[in-house]
C-alpha positions in Angstrom: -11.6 48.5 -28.9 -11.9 48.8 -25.3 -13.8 45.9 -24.7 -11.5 43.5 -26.8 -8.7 44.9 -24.6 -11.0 43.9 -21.6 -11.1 40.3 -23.0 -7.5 39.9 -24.2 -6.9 41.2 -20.3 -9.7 38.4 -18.7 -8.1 35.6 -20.8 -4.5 36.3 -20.3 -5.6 36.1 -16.5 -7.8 32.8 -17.1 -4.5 31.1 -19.0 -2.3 31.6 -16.2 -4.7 28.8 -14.0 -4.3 26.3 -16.2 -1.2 23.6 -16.4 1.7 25.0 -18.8 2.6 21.0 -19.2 0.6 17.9 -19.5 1.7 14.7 -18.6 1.7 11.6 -21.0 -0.3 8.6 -19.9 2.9 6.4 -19.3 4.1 9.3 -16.9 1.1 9.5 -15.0 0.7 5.5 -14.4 3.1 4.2 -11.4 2.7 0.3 -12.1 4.1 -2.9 -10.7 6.7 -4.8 -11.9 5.8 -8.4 -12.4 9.2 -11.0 -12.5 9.4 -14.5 -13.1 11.6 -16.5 -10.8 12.2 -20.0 -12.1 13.9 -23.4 -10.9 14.1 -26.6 -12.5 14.6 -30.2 -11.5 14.4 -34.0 -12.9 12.6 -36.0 -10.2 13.6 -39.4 -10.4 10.7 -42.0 -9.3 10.8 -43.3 -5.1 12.1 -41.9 -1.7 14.9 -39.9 -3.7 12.3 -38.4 -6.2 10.3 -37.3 -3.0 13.4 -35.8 -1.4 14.5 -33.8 -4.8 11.2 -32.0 -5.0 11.7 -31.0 -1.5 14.7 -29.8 -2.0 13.4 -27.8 -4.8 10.5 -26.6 -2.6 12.6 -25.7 0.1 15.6 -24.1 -2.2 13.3 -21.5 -3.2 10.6 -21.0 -0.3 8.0 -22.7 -1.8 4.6 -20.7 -0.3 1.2 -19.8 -1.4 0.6 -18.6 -4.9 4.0 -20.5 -5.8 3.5 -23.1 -9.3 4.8 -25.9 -9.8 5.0 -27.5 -13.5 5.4 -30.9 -13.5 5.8 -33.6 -17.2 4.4 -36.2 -14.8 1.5 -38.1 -15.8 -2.5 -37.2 -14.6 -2.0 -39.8 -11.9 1.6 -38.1 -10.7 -0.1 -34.8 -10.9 -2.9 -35.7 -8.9 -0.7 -37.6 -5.8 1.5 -33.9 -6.3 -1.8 -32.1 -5.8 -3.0 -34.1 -3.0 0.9 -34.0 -1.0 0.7 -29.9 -2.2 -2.8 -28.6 -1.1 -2.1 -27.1 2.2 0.7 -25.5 0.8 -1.3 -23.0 -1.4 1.2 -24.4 -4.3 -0.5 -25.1 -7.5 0.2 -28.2 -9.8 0.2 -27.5 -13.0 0.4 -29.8 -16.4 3.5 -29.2 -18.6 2.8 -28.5 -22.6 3.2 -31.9 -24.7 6.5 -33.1 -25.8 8.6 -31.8 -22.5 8.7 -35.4 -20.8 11.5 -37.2 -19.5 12.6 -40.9 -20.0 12.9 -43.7 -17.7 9.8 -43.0 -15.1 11.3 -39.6 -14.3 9.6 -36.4 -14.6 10.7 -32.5 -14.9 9.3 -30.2 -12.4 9.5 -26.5 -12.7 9.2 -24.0 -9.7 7.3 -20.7 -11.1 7.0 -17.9 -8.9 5.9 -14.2 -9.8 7.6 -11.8 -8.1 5.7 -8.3 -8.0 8.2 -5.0 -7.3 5.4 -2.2 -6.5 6.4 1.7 -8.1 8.9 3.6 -6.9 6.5 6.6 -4.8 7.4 9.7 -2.9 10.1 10.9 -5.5 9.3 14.6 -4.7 12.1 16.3 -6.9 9.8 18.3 -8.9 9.8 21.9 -7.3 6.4 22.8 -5.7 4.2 24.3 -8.6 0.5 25.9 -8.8 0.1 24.9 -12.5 -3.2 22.9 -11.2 -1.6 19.6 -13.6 -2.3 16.6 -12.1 0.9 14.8 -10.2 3.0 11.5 -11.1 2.1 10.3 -7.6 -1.7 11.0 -7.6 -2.3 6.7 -7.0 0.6 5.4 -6.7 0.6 4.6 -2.8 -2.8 2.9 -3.5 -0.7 0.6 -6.6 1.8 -0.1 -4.4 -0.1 -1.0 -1.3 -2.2 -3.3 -3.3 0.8 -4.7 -5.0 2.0 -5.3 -1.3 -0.9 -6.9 -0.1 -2.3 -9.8 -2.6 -0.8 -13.2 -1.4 -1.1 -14.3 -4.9 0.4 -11.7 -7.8 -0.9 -13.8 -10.3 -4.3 -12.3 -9.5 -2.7 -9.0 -10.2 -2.3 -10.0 -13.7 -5.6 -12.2 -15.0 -9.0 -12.8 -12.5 -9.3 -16.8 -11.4 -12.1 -19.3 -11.7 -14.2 -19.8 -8.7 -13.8 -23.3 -7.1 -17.7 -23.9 -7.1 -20.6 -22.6 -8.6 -21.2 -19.1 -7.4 -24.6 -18.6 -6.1 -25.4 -15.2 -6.6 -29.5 -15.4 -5.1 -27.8 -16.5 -1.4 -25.8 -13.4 -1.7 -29.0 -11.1 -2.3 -30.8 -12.5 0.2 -28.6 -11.8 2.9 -27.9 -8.6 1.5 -31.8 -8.2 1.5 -31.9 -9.3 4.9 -29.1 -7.0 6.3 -31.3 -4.4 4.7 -34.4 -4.6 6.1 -33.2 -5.5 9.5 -34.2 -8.9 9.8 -31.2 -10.0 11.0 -31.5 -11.2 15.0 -28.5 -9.9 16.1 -26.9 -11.9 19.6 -27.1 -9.7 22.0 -23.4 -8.4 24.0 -23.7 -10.0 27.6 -22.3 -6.8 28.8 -25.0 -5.1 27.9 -27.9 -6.9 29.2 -25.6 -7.3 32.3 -26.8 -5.9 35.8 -24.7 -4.1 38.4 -24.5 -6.4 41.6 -25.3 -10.0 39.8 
């Protein structure tokens, strides 16, 4: 008798260390918001066509990782992607059966617009109950949310531009590792005093 007394004693005192509540999933992940901000606009062939798209470009602060979804035809597209590519903006092919009449086309200004979590809501009272916290990851979601140019990479991984060549990569990795890389030497090192 004395020894399950013992044990009921030990495992009251065990039960105390452990969380009275556990948090759902849903509680426990801070996320980002992703928005869509759209603008539309018939662009009307010539010098006035040009001047409409940049006033839809410049209406919304057109800037990297900005789309741009034109009914235009390949050749259209193409002269869009060529006047675009410094700009980061991405030309992008309408789905069939949006086109407009009379040489004009529709273009559509996409932009996703990320709002990071809300962090450092501390309200909860200070607590030992060893349970994990809401904010445990958050700053890292929302300084990452912060930091990519492009928030549609947030959402789905993107195609590389070329042909990734993955045996250049392991050679220099190889290299770094067995010190054969000749490193240029600092001048202010190999400096002496009075030259």
């Amino acid at each position: 008798m004395r020894s399950l007394s013992l044990i009921l004693v030990v495992a009251g005192l065990l039960t105390a260390c452990g969380p009275t509540q556990i948090r759902s999933d849903v509680e426990l992940r801070r996320e980002p918001v992703f928005d869509t901000v759209t603008d539309r606009a018939v662009i009307e062939p010539g010098l006035a066509g040009d001047t409409a798209l940049d006033l839809l470009l410049a209406r919304n602060g057109a800037r990297y990782g900005d789309r741009l979804i034109v009914t235009a035809p390949p050749e259209t597209r193409d002269a869009l992607r060529r006047r675009l590519a410094g700009t980061g903006i991405r030309v992008l092919a309408a789905p069939e059966g949006t086109a407009v009449e009379g040489g004009a086309y529709s273009a559509t200004f996409v932009r996703l617009v990320v709002t990071p979590p809300n962090c450092g809501d501390w309200s909860d009272d200070a607590d030992f109950d060893n349970k994990p916290d809401a904010h445990w990851g958050c700053s890292q979601v929302s300084n990452l949310a912060r930091m990519v140019a492009d928030p549609n990479d947030l959402l789905a991984g993107r195609e590389a531009d070329a042909p990734y060549n993955t045996q250049a990569d392991m050679l220099a990795i190889r290299a770094y590792r067995q010190h054969t890389i000749k490193w240029v030497s600092d001048p202010m090192e190999t400096a002496t005093v009075g030259d």
